[in-house]
C-alpha positions as a Python dict, from the first residue, in 0.01 Angstrom:
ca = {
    (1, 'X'): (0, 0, 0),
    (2, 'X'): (-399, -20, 97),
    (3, 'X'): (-574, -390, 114),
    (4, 'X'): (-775, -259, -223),
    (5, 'X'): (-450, -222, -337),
    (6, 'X'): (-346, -597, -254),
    (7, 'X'): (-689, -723, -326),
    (8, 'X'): (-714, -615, -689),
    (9, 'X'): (-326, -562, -805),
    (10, 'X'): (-217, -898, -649),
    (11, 'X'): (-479, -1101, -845),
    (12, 'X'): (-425, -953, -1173),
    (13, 'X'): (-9, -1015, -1088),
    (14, 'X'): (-129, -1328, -993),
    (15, 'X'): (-361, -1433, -1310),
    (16, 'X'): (-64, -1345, -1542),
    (17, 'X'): (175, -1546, -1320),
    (18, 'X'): (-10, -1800, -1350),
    (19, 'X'): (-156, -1824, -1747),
    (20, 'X'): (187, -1782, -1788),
    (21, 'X'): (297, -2117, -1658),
    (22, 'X'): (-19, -2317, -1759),
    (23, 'X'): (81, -2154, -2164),
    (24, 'X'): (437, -2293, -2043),
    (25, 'X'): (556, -1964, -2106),
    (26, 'X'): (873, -1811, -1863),
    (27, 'X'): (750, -1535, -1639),
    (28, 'X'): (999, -1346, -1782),
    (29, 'X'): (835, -1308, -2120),
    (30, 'X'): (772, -935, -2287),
    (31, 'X'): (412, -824, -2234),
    (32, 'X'): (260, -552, -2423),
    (33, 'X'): (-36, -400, -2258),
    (34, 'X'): (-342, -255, -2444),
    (35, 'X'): (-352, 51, -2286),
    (36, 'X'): (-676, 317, -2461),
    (37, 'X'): (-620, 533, -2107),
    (38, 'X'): (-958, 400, -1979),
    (39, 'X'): (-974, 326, -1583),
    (40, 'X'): (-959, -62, -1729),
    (41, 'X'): (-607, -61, -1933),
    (42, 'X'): (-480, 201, -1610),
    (43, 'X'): (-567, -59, -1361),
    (44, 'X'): (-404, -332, -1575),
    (45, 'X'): (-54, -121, -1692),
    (46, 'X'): (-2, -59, -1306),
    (47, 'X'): (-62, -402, -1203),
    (48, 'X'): (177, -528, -1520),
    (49, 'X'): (407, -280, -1356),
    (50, 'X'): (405, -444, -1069),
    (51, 'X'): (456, -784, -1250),
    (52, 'X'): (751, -636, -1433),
    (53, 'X'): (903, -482, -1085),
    (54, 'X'): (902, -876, -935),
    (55, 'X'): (958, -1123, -1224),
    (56, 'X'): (1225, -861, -1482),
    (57, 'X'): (1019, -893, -1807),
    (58, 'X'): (1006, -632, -2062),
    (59, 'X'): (713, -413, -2042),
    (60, 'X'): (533, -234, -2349),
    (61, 'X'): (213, -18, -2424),
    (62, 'X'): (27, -28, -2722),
    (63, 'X'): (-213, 338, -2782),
    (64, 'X'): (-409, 250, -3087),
    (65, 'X'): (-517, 625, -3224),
    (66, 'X'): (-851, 550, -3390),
    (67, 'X'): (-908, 955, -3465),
    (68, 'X'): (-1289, 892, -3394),
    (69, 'X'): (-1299, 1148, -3118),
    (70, 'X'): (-1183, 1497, -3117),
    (71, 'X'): (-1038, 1442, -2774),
    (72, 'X'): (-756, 1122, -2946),
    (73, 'X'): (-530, 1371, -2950),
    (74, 'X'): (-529, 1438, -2612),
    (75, 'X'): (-544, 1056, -2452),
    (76, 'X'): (-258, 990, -2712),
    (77, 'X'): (-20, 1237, -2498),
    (78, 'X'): (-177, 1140, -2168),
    (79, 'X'): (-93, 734, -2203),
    (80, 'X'): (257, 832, -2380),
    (81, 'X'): (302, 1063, -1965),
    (82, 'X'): (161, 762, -1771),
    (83, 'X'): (416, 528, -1981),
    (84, 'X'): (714, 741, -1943),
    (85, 'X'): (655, 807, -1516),
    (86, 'X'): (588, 442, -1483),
    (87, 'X'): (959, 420, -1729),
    (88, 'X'): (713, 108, -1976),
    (89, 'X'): (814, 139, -2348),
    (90, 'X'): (543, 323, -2548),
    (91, 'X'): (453, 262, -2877),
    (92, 'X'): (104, 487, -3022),
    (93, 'X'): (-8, 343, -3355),
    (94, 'X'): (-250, 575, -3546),
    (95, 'X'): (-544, 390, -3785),
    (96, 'X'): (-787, 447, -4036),
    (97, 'X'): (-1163, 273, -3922),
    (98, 'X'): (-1366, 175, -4220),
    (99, 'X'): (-1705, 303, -4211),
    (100, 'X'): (-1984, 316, -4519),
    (101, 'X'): (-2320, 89, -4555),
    (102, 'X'): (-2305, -251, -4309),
    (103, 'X'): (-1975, -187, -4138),
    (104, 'X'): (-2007, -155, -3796),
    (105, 'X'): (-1735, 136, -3677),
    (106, 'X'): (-1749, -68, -3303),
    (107, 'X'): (-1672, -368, -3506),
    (108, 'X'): (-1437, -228, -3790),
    (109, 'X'): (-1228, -47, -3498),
    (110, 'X'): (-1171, -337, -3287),
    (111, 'X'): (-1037, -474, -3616),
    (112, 'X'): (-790, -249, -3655),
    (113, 'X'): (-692, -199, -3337),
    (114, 'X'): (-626, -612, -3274),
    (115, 'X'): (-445, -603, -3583),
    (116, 'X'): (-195, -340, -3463),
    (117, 'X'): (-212, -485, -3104),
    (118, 'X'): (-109, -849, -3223),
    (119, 'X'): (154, -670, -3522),
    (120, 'X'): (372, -547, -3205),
    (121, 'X'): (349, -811, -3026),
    (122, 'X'): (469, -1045, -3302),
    (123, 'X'): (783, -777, -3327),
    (124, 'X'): (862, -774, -2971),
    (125, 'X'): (765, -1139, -2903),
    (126, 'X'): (530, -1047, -2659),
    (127, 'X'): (196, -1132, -2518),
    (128, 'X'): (-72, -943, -2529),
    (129, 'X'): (-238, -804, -2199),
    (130, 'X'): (-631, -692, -2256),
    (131, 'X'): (-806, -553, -1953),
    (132, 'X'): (-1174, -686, -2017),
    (133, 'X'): (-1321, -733, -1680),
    (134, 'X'): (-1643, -939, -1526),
    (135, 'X'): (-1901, -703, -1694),
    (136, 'X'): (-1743, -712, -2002),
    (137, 'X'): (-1748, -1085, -2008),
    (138, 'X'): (-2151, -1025, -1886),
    (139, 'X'): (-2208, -819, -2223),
    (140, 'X'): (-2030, -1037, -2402),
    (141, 'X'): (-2218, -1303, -2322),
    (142, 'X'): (-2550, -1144, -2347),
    (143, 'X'): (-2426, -1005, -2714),
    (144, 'X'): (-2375, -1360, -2796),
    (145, 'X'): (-2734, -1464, -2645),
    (146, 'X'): (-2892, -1188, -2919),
    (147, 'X'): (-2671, -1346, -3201),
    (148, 'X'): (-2819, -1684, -3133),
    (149, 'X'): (-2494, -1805, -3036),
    (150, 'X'): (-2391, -2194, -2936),
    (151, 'X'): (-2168, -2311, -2694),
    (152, 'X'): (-1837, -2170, -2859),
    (153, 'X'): (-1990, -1817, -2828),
    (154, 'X'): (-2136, -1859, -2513),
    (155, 'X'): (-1828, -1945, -2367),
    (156, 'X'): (-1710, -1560, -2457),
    (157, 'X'): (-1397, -1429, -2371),
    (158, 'X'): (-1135, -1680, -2219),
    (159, 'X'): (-904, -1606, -1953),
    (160, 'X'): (-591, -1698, -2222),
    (161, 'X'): (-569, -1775, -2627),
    (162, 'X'): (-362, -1811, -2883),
    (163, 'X'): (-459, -1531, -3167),
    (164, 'X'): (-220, -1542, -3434),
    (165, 'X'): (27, -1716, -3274),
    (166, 'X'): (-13, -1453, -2994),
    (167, 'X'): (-53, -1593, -2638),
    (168, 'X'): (-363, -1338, -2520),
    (169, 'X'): (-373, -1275, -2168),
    (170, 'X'): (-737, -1129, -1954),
    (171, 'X'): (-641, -1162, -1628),
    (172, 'X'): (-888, -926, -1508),
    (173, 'X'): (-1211, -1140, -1577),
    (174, 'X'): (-1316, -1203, -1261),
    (175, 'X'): (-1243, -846, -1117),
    (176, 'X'): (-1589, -603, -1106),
    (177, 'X'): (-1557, -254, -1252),
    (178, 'X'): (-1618, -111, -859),
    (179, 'X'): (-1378, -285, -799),
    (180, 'X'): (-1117, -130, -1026),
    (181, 'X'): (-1236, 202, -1015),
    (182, 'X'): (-1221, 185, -637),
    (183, 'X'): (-817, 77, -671),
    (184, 'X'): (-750, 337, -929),
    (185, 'X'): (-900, 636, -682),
    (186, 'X'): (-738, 503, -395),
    (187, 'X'): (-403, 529, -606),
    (188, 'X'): (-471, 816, -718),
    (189, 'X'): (-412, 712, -1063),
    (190, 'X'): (-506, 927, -1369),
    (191, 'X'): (-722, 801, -1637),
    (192, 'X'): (-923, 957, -1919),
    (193, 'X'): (-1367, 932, -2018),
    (194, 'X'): (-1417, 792, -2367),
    (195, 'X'): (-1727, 1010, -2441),
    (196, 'X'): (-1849, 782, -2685),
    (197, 'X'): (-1848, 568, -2376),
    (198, 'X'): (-2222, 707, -2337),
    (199, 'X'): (-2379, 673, -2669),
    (200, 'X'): (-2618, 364, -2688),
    (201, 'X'): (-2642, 347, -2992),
    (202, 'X'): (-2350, 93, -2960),
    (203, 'X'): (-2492, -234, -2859),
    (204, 'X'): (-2233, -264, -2573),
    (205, 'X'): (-2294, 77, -2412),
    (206, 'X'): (-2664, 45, -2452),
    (207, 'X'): (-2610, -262, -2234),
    (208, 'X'): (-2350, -143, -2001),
    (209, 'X'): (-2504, 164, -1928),
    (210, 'X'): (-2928, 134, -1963),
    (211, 'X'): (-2924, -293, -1907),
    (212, 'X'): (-2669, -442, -1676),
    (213, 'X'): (-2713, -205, -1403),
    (214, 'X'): (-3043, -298, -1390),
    (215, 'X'): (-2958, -661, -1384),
    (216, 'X'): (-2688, -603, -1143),
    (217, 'X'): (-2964, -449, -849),
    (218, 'X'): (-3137, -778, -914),
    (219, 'X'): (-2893, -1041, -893),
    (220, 'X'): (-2570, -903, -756),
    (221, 'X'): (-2412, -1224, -842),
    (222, 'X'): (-2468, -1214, -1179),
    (223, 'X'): (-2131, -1141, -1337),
    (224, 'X'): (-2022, -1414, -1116),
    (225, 'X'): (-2282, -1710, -1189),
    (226, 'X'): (-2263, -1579, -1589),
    (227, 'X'): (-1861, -1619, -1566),
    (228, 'X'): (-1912, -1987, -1436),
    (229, 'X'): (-2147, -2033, -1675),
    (230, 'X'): (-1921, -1906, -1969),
    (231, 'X'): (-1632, -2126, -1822),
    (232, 'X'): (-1822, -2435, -1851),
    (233, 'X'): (-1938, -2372, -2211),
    (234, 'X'): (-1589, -2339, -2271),
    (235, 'X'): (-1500, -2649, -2082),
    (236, 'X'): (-1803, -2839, -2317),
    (237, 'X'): (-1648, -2657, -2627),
    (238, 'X'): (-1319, -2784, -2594),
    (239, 'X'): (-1410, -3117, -2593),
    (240, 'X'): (-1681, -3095, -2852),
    (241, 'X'): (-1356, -2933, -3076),
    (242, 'X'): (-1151, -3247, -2950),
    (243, 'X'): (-1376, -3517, -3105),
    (244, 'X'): (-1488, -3304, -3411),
    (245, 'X'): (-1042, -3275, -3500),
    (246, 'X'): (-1049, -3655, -3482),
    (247, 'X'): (-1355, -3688, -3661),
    (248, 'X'): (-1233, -3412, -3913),
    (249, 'X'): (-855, -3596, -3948),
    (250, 'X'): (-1089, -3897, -4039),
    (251, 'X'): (-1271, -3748, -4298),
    (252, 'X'): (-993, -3587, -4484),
    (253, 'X'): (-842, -3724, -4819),
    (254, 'X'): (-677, -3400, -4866),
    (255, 'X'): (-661, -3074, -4664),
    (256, 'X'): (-845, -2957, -4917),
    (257, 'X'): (-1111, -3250, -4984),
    (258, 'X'): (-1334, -3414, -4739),
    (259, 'X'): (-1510, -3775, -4798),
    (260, 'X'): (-1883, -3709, -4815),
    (261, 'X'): (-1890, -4063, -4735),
    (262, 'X'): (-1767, -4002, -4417),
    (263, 'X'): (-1955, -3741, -4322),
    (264, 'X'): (-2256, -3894, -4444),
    (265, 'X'): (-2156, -4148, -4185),
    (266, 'X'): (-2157, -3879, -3881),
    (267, 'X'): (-2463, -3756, -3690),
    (268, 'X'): (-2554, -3401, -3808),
    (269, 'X'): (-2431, -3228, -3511),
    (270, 'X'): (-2085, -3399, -3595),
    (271, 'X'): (-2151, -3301, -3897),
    (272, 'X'): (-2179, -2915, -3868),
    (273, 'X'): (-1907, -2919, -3585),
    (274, 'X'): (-1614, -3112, -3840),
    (275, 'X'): (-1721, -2819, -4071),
    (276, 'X'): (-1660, -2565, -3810),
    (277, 'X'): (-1313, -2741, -3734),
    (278, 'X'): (-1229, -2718, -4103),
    (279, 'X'): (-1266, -2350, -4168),
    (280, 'X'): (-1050, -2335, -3860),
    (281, 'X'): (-781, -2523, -3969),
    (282, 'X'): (-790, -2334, -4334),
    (283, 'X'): (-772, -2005, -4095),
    (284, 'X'): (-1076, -1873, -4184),
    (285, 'X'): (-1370, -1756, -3945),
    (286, 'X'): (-1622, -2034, -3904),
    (287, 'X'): (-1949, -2016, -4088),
    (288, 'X'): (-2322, -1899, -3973),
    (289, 'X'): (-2512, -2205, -3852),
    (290, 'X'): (-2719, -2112, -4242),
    (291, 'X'): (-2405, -2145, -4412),
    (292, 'X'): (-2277, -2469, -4240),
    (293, 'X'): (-2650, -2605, -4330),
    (294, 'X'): (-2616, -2515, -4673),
    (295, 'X'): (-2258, -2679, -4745),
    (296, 'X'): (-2393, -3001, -4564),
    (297, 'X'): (-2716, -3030, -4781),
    (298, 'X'): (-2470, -3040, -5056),
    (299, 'X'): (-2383, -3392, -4942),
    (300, 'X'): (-2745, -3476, -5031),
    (301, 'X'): (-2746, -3318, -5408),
    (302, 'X'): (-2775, -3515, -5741),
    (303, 'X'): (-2453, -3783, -5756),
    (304, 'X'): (-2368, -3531, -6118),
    (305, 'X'): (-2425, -3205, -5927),
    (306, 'X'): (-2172, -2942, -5843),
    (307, 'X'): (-2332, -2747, -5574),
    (308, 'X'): (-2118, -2457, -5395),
    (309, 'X'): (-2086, -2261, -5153),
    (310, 'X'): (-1927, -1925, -5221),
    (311, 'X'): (-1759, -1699, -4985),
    (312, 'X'): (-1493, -1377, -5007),
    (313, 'X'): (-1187, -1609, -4993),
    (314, 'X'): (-1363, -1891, -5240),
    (315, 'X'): (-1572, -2120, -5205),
    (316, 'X'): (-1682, -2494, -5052),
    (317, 'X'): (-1777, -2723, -5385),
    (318, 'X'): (-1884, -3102, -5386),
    (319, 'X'): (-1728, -3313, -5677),
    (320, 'X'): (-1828, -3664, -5707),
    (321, 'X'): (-1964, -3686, -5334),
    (322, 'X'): (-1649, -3482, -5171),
    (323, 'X'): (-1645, -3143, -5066),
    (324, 'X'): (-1354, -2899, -5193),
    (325, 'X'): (-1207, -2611, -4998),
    (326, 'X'): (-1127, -2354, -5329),
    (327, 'X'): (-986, -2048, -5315),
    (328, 'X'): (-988, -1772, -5540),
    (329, 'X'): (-696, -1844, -5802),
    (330, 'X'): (-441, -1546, -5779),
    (331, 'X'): (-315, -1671, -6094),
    (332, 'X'): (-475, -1719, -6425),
    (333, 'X'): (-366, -1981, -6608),
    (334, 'X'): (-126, -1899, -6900),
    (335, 'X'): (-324, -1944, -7221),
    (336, 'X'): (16, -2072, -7382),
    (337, 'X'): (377, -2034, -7352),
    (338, 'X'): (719, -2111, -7511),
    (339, 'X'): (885, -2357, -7323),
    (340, 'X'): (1323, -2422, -7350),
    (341, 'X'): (1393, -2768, -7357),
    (342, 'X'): (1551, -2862, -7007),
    (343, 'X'): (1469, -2564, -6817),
    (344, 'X'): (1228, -2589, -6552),
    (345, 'X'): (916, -2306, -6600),
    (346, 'X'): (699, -2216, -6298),
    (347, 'X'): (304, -2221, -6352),
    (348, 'X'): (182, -2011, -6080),
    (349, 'X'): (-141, -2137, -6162),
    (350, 'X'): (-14, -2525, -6013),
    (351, 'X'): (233, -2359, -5792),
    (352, 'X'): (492, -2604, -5971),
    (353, 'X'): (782, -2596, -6214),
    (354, 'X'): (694, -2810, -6520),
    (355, 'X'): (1049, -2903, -6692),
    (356, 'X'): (1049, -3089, -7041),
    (357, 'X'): (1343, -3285, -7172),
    (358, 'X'): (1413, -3348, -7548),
    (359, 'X'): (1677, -3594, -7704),
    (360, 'X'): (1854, -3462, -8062),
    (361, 'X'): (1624, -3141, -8024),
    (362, 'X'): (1664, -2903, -8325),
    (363, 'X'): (1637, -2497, -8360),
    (364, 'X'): (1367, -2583, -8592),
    (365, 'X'): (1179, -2762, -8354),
    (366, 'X'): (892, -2591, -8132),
    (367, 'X'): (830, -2715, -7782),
    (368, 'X'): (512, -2502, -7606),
    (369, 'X'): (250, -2542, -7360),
    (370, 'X'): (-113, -2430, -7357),
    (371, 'X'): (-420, -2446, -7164),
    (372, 'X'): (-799, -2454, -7168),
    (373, 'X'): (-819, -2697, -7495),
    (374, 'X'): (-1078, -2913, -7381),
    (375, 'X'): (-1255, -2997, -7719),
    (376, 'X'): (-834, -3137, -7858),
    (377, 'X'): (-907, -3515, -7881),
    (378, 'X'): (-593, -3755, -7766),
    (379, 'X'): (-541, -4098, -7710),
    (380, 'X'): (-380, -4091, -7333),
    (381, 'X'): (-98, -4343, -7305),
    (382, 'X'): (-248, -4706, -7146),
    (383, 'X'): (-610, -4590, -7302),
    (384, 'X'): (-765, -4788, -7568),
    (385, 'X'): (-981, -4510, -7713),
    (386, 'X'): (-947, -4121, -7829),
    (387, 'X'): (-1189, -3846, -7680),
    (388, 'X'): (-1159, -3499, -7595),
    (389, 'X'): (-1025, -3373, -7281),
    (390, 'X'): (-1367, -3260, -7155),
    (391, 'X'): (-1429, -3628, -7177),
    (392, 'X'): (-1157, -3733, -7032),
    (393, 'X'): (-1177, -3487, -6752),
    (394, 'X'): (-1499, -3657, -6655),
    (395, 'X'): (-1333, -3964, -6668),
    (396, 'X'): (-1065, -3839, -6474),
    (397, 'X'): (-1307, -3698, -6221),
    (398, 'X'): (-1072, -3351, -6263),
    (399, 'X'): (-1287, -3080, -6072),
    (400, 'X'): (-1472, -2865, -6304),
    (401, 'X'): (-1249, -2546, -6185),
    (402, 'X'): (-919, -2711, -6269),
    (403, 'X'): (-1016, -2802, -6601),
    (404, 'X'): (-888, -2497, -6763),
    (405, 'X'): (-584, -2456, -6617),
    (406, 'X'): (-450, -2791, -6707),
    (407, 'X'): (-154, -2778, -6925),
    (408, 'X'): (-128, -2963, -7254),
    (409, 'X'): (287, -3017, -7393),
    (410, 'X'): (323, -2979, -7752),
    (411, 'X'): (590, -3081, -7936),
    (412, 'X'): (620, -2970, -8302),
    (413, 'X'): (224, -2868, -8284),
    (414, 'X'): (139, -3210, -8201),
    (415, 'X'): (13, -3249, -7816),
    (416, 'X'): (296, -3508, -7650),
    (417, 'X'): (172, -3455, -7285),
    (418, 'X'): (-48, -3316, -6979),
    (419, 'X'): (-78, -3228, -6640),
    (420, 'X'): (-352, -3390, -6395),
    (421, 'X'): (-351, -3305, -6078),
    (422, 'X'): (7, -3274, -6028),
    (423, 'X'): (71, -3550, -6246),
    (424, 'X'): (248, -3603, -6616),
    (425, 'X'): (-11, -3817, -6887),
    (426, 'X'): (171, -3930, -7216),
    (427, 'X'): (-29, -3927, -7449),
    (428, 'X'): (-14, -4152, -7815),
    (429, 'X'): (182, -4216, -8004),
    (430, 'X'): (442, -4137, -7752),
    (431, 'X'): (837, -3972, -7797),
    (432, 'X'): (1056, -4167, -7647),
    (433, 'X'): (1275, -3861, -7634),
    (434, 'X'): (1064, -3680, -7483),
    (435, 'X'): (1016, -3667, -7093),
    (436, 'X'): (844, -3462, -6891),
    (437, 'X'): (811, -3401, -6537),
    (438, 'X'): (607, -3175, -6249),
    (439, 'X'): (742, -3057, -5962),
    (440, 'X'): (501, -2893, -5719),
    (441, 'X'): (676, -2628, -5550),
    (442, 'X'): (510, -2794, -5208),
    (443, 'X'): (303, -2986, -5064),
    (444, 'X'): (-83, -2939, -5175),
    (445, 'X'): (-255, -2687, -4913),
    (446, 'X'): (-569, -2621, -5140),
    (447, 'X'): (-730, -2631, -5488),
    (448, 'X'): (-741, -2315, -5700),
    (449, 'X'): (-1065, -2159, -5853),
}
């Protein structure tokens, strides 16, 4: 073996060795190995080869066919050859990219292919090897620079990350692209030109192949200083996302309600970075610095207002000086239904089994539910007064999108019953045979539109 050999193969073994055993992860676990055929994944499936060869852990190699270049074909059957001489499990995946008006086929690829990339993974219990290098974590950051990005972009790509309960794995960050390609000659390993490689209309190529050079003859150092750079915006970012968890924990009355008192109570930045922490936690991307100013100014609307914030999974409402996470209701609420004395009935609507219990009942008798009857007037049980249910809902403080899904009992065509927010209100004059009772099939996660 040559010293380039030793220089660049020994630090990625290395690297994984030892993200491995910081993730408190055996060095025997299964890695898969994003391997497109490039000189990158090459360099990275022979060092993982190595890795395999000295700590006994199941290899794998993931070919994502995109079908964007007539040449897929071709790189499919060359990484399925390098797989089988180097005896590494293959598995080639083949995807459709989305393309049309404001999809980005870099973007909408990269989708796909981390979807399929973390989907074997998952079935092999594996993590996942990428073989981004130290200009890719230059471009990275400079993409992030044109997007206007904070400190959580700026920090780019990290070294290891969970994605999906995946442990991700780069060990190649630090390692230059000379570097690599220098290894894989010396080797004499194959590898395959993505010709797309040179269009600039990409924003990455443009910058890898007309910008970075450039920089590069400049300031040698570059990758280097920009790397230590984007490691200590992660190191700030992490503890920023510390205090802003505790701060969110603090603020929640729900996972699915905030107090706007409390965040009232926070400095702005906290403000926009418990936000950020929230759509985390409810697994969603976090918003555009625009968005996360336009849910926070909600805090600062009319005490009767009902501003929102809508996005494709829902939306972020405030509701008598909270904010709601609400997501799209997969379930309409039932406008009515026939309900059997004793047996429990599921309302996917409430994600809960309503059951209704009836002393001495008689075939004659009709027990039914029904929704979205806001203008019925009842006297609720411990009330001194009759109003509608719109009224009471304001009295309630119900949140305007729950108010037609909640379920009114009848008992003979005369309303015995509802449902609150998980809860049972008698209403007068009450059955004493009657009982009825809400089960939620779990614990509340989030409101429903």
């Amino acid at each position: 073996m040559t010293g380039q050999f030793n220089a660049v193969s020994d630090h990625i073994v290395k690297r994984i060795a030892h993200t491995l055993t910081q993730a408190d992860y055996p060095l025997s676990t299964p890695l898969v190995v994003a391997f497109s055929g490039g000189v990158d994944s090459t360099v990275l499936l022979h060092a993982a080869v190595a890795f395999r060869d000295q700590y006994h852990c199941p290899l794998h190699a993931v070919h994502v066919h995109h079908g964007l270049s007539p040449n897929a074909d071709a790189w499919a059957r060359h990484c399925e050859l390098q797989c089988r001489i180097n005896d590494v499990t293959f598995h080639q995946h083949e995807v459709t990219v989305e393309s049309g008006a404001r999809k980005s086929v870099e973007a909408e690829a990269r989708k796909a292919r981390y979807k399929v990339l973390l989907e074997v993974c998952q079935q092999v219990d594996a993590a996942l090897l990428l073989g981004q290098h130290a200009e890719d974590q230059l471009e990275t950051v400079l993409l992030q620079l044109k997007r206007g990005a904070g400190p959580q972009g700026l920090a780019a790509m990290g070294e290891a990350q969970l994605r999906q309960g995946t442990l991700v794995l780069r060990p190649m960050l630090a390692l230059e692209k000379k570097d690599m390609v220098a290894f894989a000659r010396d080797e004499a390993l194959s590898w395959v030109e993505d010709e797309s490689n040179s269009h600039n209309s990409f924003d990455r190529n443009f910058l890898r192949n007309e910008i970075i050079p450039h920089l590069l003859t400049r300031w040698p150092q570059l990758t280097k200083t920009v790397g230590r750079s984007a490691s200590l915006c992660a190191q700030q970012t992490e503890l920023v996302n510390q205090t802003a968890q505790e701060y969110l924990l603090a603020s929640m009355r729900t996972e699915s309600q905030l107090s706007g008192d409390y965040l009232s109570s926070l400095k702005p930045a906290w403000q926009s970075a418990v936000v950020r922490c929230w759509f985390t936690q409810q697994g969603q991307m976090p918003p555009s610095k625009v968005q996360t100013d336009e849910i926070l100014s909600m805090l600062e609307a009319k005490h009767d207002a009902t501003p929102e914030v809508r996005f494709k999974w829902g939306m972020v409402s405030r509701f008598n000086g909270d904010l709601y996470w609400v997501t799209h209701q997969l379930e309409k609420p039932a406008s009515s239904l026939s309900l059997i004395p004793g047996n429990a009935h599921f309302l996917p609507w409430l994600e809960g089994n309503v059951r209704v219990s009836v002393m001495d009942y008689q075939d004659s008798d009709k027990l039914s539910l029904q929704t979205n009857v806001r203008n019925l007037k009842v006297k609720p049980e411990h009330e001194n007064v009759s109003k509608t249910l719109k009224d009471w809902f304001k009295v309630w403080r119900v949140p305007r999108w729950e108010r037609n899904g909640v379920p009114v009992i009848f008992f003979n065509d005369q309303p015995i019953a509802l449902i609150v927010e998980g809860k049972c209100k008698y209403v007068i004059p009450r059955d004493r045979r009657i009982s009825v009772e809400f089960e939620p099939k779990a614990a509340e996660s989030c409101r429903t539109l």
